[in-house]
N, CA, C and O of each residue as an XYZ file, in Angstrom:
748
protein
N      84.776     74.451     90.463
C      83.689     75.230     89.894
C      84.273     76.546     89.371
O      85.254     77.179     89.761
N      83.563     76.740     88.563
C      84.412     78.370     87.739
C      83.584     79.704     88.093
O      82.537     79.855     88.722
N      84.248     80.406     87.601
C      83.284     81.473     88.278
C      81.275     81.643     87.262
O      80.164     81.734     87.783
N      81.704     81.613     85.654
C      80.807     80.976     85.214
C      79.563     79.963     85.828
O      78.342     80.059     85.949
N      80.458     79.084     86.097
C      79.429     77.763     86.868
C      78.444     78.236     88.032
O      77.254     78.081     88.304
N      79.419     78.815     88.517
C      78.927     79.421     90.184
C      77.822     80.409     89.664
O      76.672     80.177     90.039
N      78.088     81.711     88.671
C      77.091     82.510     88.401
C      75.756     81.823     87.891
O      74.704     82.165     88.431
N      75.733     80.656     86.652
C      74.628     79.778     86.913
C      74.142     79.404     87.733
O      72.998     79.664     88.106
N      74.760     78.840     88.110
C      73.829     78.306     89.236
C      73.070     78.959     90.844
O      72.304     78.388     91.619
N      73.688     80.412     90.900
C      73.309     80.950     91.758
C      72.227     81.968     91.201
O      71.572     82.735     91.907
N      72.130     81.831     89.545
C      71.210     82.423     89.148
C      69.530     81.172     88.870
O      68.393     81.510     88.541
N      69.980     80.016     89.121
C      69.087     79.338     89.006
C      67.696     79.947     90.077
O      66.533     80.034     89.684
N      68.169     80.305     91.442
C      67.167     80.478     92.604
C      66.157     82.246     91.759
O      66.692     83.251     92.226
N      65.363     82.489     91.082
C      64.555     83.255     90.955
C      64.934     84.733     91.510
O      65.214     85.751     90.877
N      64.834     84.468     93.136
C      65.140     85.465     93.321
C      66.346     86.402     93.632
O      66.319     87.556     94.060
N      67.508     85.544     93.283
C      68.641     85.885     93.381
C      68.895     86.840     92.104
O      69.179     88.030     92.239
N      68.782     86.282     91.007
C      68.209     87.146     89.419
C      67.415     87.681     89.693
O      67.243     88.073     88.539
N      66.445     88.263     90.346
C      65.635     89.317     90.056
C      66.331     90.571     91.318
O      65.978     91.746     91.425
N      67.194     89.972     91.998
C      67.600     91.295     92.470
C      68.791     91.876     92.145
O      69.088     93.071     92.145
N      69.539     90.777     91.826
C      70.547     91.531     90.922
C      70.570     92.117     89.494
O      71.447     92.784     88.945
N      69.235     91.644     88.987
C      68.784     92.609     87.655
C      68.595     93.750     88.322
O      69.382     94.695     88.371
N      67.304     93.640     88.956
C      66.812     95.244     89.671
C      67.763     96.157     90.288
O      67.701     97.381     90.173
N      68.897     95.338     91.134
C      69.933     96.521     91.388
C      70.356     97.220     90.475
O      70.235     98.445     90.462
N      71.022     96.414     89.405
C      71.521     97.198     88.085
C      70.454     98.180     87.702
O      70.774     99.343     87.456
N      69.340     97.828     87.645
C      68.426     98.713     87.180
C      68.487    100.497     88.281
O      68.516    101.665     87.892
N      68.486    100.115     89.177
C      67.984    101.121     90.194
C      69.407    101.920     89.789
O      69.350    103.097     89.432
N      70.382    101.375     89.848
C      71.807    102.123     89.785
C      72.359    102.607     91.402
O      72.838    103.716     91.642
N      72.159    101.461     92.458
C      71.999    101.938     94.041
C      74.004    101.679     93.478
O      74.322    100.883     92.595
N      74.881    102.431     94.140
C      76.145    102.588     94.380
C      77.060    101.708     94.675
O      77.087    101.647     95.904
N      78.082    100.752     94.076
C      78.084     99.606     94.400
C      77.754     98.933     94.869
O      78.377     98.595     95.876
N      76.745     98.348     94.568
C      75.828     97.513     95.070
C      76.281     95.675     94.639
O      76.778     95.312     93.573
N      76.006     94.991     95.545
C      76.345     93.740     95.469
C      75.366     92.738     95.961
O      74.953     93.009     97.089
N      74.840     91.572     95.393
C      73.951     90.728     96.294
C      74.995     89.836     96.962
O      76.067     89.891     96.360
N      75.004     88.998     98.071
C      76.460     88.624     98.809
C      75.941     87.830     99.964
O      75.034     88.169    100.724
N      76.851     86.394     99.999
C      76.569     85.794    101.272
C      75.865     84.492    100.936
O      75.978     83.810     99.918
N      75.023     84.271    102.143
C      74.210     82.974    102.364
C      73.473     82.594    101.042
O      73.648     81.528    100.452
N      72.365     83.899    100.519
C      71.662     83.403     99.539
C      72.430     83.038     98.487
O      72.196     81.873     98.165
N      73.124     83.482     97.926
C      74.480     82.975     97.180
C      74.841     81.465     96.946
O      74.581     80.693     96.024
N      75.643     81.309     98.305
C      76.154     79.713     98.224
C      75.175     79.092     98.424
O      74.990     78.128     97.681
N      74.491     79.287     99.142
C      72.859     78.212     99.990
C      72.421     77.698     98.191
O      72.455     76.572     97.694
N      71.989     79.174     97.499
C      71.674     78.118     95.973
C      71.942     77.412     95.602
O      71.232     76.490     95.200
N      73.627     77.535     95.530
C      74.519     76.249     95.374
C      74.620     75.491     95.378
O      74.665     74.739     94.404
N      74.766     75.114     97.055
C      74.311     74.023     98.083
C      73.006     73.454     97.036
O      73.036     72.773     96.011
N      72.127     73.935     97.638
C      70.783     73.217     96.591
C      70.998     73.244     95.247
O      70.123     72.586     94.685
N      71.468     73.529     94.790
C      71.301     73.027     93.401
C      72.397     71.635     93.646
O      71.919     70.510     93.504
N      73.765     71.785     93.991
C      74.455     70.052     94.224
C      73.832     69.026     94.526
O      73.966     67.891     94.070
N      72.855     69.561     95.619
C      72.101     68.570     96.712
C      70.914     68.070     96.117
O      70.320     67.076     96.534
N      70.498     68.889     94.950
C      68.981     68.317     94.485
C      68.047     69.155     94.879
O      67.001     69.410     94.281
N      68.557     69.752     96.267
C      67.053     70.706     96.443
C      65.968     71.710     96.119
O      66.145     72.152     94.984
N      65.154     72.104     96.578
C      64.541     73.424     95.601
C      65.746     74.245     95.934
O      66.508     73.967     96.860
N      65.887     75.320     95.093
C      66.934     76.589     94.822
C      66.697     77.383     96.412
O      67.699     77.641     97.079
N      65.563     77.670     96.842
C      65.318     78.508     97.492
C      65.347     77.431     99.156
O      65.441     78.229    100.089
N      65.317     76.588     99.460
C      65.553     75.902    100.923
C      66.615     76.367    101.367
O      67.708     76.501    100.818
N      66.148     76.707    102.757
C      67.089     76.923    104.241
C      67.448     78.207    104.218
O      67.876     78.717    105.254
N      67.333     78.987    102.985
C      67.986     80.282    102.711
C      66.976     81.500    103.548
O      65.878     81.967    103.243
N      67.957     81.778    104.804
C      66.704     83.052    105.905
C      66.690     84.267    105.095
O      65.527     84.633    104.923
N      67.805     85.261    104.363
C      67.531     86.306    104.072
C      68.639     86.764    102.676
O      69.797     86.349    102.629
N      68.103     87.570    101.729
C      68.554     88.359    100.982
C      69.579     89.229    101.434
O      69.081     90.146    102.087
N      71.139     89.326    101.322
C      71.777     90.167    101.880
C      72.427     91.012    100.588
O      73.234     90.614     99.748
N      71.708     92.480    100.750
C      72.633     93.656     99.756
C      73.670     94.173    100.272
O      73.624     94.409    101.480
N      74.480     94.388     99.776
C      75.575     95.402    100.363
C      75.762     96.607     98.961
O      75.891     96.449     97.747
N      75.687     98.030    100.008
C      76.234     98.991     98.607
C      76.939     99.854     99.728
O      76.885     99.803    100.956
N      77.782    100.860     98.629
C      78.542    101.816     99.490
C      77.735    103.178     98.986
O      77.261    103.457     97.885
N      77.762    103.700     99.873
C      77.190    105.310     99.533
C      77.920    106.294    100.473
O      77.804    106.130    101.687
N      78.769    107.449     99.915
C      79.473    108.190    100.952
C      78.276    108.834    102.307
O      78.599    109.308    103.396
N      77.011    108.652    101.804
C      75.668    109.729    102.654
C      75.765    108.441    104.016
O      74.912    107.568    104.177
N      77.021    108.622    104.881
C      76.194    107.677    106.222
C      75.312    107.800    106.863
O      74.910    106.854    107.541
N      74.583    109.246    106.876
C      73.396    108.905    108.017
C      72.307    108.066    107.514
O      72.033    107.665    106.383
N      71.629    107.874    108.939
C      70.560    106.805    108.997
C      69.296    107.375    108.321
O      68.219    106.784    108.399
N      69.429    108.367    107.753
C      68.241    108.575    106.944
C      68.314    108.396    105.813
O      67.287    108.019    105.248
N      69.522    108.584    105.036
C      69.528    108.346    103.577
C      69.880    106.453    103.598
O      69.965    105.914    102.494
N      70.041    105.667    104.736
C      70.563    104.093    104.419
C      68.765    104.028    105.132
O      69.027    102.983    105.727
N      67.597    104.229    105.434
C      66.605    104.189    105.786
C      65.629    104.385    104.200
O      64.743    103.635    103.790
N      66.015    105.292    103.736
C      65.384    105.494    102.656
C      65.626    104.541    101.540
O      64.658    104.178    100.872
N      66.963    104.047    101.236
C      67.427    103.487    100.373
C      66.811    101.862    101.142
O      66.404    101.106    100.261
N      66.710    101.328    102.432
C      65.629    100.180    102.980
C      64.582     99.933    102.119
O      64.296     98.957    101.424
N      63.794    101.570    102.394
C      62.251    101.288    102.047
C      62.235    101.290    100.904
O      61.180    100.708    100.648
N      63.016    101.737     99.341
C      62.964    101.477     98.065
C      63.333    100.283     97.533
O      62.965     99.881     96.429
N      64.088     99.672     98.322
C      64.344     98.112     97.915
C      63.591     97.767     98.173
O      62.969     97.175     97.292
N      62.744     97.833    100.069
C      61.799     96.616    100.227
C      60.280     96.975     99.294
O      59.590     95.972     99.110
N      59.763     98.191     98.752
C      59.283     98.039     97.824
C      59.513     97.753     96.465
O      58.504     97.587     95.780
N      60.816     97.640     95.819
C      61.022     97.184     95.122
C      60.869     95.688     94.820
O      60.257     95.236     93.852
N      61.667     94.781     96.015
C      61.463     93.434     96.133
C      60.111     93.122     97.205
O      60.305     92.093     97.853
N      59.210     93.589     97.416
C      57.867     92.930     97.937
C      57.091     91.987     97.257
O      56.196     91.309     97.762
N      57.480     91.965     96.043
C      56.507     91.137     95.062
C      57.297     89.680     95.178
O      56.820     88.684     94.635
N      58.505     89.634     95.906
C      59.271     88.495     95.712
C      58.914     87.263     96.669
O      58.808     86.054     96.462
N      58.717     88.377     98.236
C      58.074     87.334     99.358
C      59.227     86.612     99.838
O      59.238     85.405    100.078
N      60.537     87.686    100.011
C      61.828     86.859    101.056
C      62.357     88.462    101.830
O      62.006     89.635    101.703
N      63.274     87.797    102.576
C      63.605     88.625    103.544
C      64.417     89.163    102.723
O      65.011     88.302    102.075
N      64.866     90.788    102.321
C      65.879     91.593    101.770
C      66.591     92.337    102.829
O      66.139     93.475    102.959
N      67.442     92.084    103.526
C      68.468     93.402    103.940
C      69.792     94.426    103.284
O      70.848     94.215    102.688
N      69.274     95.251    103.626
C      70.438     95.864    102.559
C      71.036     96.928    103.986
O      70.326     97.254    104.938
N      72.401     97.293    103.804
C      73.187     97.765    104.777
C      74.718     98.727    103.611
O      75.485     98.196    102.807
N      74.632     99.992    103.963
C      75.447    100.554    103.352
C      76.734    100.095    104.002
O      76.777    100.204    105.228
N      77.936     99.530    103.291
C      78.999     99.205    104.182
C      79.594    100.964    104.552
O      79.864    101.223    105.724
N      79.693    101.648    103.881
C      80.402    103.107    104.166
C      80.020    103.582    105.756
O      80.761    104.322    106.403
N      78.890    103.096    106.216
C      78.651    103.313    107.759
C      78.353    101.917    108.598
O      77.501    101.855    109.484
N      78.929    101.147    108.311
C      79.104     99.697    109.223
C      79.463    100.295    110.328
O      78.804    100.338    111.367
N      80.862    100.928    110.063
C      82.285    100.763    111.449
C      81.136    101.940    112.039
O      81.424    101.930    113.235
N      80.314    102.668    111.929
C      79.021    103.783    112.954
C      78.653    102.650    113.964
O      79.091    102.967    115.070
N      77.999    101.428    113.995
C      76.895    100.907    114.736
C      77.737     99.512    114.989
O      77.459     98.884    116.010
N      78.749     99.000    114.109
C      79.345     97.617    114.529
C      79.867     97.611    116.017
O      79.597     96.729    116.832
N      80.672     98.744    116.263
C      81.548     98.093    117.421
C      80.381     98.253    118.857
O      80.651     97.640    119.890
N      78.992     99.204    118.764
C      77.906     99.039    119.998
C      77.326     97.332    120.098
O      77.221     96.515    121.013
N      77.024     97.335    118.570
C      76.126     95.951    118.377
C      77.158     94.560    118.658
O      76.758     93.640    119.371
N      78.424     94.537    118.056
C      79.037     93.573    118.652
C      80.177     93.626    118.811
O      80.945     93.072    118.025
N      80.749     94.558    120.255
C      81.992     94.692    120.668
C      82.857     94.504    120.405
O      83.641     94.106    121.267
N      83.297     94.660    119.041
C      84.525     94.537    118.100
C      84.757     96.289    117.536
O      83.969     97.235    117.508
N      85.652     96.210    117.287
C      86.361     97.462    116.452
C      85.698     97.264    115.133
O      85.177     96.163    114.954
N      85.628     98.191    114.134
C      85.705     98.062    113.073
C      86.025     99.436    111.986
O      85.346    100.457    112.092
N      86.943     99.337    111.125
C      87.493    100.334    110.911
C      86.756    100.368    109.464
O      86.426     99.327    108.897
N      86.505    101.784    108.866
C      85.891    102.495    107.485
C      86.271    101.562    106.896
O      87.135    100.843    107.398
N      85.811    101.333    105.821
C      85.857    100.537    104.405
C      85.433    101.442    103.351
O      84.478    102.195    103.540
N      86.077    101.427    102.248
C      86.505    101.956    101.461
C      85.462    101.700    100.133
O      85.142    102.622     99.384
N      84.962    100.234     99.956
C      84.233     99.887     99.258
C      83.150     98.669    100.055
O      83.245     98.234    101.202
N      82.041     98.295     98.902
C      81.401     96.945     99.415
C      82.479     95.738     99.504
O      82.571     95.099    100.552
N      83.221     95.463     98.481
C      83.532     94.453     98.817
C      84.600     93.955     99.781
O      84.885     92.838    100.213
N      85.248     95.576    100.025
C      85.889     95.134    101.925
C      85.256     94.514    102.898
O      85.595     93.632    103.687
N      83.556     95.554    102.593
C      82.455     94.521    104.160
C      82.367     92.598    103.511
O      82.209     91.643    104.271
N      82.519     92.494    101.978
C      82.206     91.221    101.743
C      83.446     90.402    102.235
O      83.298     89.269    102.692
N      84.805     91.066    102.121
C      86.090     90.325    102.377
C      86.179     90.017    104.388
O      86.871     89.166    104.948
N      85.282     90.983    105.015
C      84.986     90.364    106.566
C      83.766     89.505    106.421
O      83.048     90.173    107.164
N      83.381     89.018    106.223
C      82.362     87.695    106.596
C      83.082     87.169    107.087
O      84.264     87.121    106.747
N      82.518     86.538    108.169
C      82.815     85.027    109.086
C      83.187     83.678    108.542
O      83.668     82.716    109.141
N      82.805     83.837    107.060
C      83.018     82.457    106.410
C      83.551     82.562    105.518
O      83.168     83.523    104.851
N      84.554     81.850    104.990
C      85.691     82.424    103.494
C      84.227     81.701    102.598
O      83.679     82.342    101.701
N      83.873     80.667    102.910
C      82.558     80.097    101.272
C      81.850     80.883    101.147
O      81.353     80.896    100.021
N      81.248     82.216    102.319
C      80.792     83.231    101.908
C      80.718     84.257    101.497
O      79.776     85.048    101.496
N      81.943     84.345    101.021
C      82.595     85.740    101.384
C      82.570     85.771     99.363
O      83.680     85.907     98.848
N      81.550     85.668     98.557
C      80.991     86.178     97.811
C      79.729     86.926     97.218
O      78.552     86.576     97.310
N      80.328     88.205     96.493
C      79.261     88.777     95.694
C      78.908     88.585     94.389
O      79.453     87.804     93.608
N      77.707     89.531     94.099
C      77.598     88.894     92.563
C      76.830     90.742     92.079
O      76.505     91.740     92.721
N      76.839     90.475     91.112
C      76.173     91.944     90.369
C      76.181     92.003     89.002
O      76.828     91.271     88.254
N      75.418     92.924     88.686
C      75.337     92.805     86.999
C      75.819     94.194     86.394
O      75.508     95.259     86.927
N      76.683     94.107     85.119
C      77.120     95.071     84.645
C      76.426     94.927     83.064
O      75.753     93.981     82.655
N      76.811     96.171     82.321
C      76.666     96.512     81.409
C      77.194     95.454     79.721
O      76.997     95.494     78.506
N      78.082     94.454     80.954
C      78.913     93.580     79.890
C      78.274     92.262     80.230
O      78.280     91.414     79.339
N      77.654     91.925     81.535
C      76.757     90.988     82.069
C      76.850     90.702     83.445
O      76.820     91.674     84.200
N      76.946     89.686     83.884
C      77.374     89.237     85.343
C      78.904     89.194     85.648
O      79.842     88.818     84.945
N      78.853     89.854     87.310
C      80.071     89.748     87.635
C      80.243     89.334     89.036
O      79.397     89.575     89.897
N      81.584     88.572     89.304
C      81.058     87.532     90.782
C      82.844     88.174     91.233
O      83.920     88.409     90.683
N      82.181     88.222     92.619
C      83.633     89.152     93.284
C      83.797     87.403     94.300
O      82.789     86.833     94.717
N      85.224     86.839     94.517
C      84.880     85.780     95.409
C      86.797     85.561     95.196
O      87.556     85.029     94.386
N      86.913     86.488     96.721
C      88.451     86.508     96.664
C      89.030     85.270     97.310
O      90.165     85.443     97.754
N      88.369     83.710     97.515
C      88.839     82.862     97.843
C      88.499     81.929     97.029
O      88.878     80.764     97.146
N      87.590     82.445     95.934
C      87.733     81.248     95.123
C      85.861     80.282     95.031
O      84.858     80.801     95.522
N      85.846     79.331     94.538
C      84.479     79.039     94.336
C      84.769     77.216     95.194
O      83.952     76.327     95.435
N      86.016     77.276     95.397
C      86.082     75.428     95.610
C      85.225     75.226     97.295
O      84.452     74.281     97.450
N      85.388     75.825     97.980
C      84.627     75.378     99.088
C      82.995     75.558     98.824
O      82.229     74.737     99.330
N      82.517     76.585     98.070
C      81.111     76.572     97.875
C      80.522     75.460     97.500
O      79.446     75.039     97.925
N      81.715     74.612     96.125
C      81.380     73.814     95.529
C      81.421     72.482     96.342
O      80.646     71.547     96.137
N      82.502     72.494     97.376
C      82.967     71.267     98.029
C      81.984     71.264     99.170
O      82.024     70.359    100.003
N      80.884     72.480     99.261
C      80.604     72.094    100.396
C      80.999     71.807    101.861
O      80.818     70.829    102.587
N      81.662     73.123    102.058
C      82.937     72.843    102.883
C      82.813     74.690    103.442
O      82.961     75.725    102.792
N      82.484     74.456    104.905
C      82.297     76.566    105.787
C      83.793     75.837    106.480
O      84.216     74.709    106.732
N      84.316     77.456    106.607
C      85.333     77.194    106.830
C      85.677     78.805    107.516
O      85.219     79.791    106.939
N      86.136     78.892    108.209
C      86.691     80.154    108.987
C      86.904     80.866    108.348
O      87.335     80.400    107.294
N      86.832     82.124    108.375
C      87.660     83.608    107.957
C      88.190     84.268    109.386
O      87.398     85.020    109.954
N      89.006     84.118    109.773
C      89.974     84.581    110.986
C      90.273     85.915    110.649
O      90.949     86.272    109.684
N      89.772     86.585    111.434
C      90.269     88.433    111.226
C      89.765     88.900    112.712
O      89.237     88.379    113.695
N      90.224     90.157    112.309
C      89.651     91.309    113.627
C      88.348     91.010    113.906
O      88.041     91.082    115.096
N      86.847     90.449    112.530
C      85.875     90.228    113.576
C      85.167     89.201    113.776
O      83.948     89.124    113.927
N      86.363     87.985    113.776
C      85.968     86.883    113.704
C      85.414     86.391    115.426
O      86.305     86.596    116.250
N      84.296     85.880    115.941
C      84.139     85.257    116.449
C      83.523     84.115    116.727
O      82.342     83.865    116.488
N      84.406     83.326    117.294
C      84.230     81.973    117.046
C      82.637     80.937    117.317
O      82.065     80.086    116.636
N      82.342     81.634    118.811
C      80.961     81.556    118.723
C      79.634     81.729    117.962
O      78.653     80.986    117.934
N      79.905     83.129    117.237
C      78.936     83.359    115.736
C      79.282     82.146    114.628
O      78.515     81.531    113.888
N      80.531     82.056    114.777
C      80.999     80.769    113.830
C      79.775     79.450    114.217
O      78.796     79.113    113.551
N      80.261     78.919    115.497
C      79.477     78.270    115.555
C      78.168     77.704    115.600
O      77.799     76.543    115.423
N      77.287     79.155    115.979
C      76.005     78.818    115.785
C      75.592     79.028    114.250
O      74.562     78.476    113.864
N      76.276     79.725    113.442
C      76.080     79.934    112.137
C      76.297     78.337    111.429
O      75.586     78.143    110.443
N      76.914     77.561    111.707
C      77.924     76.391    111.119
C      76.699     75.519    111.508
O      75.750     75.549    110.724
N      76.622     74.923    112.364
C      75.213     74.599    113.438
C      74.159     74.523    112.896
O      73.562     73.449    112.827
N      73.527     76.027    112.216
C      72.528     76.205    111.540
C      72.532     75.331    109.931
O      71.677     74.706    109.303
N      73.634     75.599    109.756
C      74.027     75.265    108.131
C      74.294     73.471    107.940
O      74.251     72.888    106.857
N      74.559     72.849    109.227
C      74.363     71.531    109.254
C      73.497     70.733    109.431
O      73.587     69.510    109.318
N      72.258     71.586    109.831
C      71.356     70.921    110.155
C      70.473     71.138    108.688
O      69.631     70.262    108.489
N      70.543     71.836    108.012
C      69.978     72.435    107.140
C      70.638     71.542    106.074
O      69.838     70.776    105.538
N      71.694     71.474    105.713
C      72.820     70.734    104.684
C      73.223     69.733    105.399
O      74.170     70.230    106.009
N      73.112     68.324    105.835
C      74.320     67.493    106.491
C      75.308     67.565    105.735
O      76.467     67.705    106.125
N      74.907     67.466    104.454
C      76.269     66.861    103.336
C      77.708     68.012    103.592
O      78.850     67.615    103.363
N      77.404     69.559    104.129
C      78.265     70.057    104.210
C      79.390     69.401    105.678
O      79.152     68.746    106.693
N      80.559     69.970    105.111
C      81.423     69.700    106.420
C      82.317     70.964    107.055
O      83.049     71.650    106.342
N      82.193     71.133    108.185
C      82.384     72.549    108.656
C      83.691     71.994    109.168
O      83.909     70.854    109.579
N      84.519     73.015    109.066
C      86.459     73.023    109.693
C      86.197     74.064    110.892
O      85.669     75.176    110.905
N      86.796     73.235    111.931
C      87.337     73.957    113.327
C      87.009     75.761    113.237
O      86.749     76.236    112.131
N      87.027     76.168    113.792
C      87.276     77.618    113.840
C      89.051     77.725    114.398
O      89.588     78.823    114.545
């Protein structure tokens, strides 16, 4: 699959295009749509399904140097009024203050990141570990492993500092019951 292909078709699901228009629009700070809703389109579109099945939530990622919890609180409530008319779950999470709240919430280290697509290069899953966004020249898809497992249908480990294997598995778990056709590799 090309990167082309992949941007079709992950623009097929409605609301995947309407938030990566609207980001561009808003001008939120590298901003990226990234993750499940992403490939899950995918998935359904290979599989036949509606665009939008199995897919739990909208995941944004932007960087903004402002870490406190009031300016990544504010920038919440303008998306989720922005996307309310859509009727899916949106989370958005500044990566510039991840490594603040990661290592309480799940006892891992995690060190500053520099941009969004460092928090996109830690996902748990290399098939996920893409973004997408719109520029001034059109669409642009960040996917530093490539599009063949999205396409093959194929989760597959990302082994790092915050990989754990258990999140692996109930994540993988979820995604098989949801997809049989996918095939998940060992952790």
């Amino acid at each position: 699959m090309t990167s082309d292909e992949f941007i079709a078709a992950a623009l097929r699901n409605p609301a995947n295009k309407t938030i990566v228009d609207e980001l561009f629009h808003l001008a939120l700070p590298d901003s990226w749509l990234v993750s499940g809703c992403l490939v899950q389109t995918v998935w359904n579109v290979l599989t036949g399904r509606a665009v939008d099945y199995g897919i739990a939530d909208y995941d944004i990622f932007y960087f903004d140097r402002d870490t406190s919890w009031e300016a990544e609180n504010n920038v919440i409530r303008r998306l989720d009024a922005a996307f309310r008319k859509l009727r899916v779950k949106v989370e958005a999470r500044n990566q510039a203050r991840v490594h603040l709240w990661y290592p309480d919430k799940h006892g891992l280290p995690y060190p500053p990141l520099s941009c969004s697509t460092d928090g996109i290069d830690r996902f748990l899953t290399r098939n996920t570990r893409i973004g997408l966004r719109r520029s001034r020249e059109g669409y642009e898809v960040y996917a530093p492993d490539g599009f063949d497992d999205a396409a093959g249908l194929i989760v597959r480990p990302n082994p790092g500092p915050n990989f754990s294997a258990e999140n692996y598995a109930a994540k993988a778990a979820r995604w098989k019951k949801l997809w049989p056709e996918v095939t998940v590799l060992p952790a």
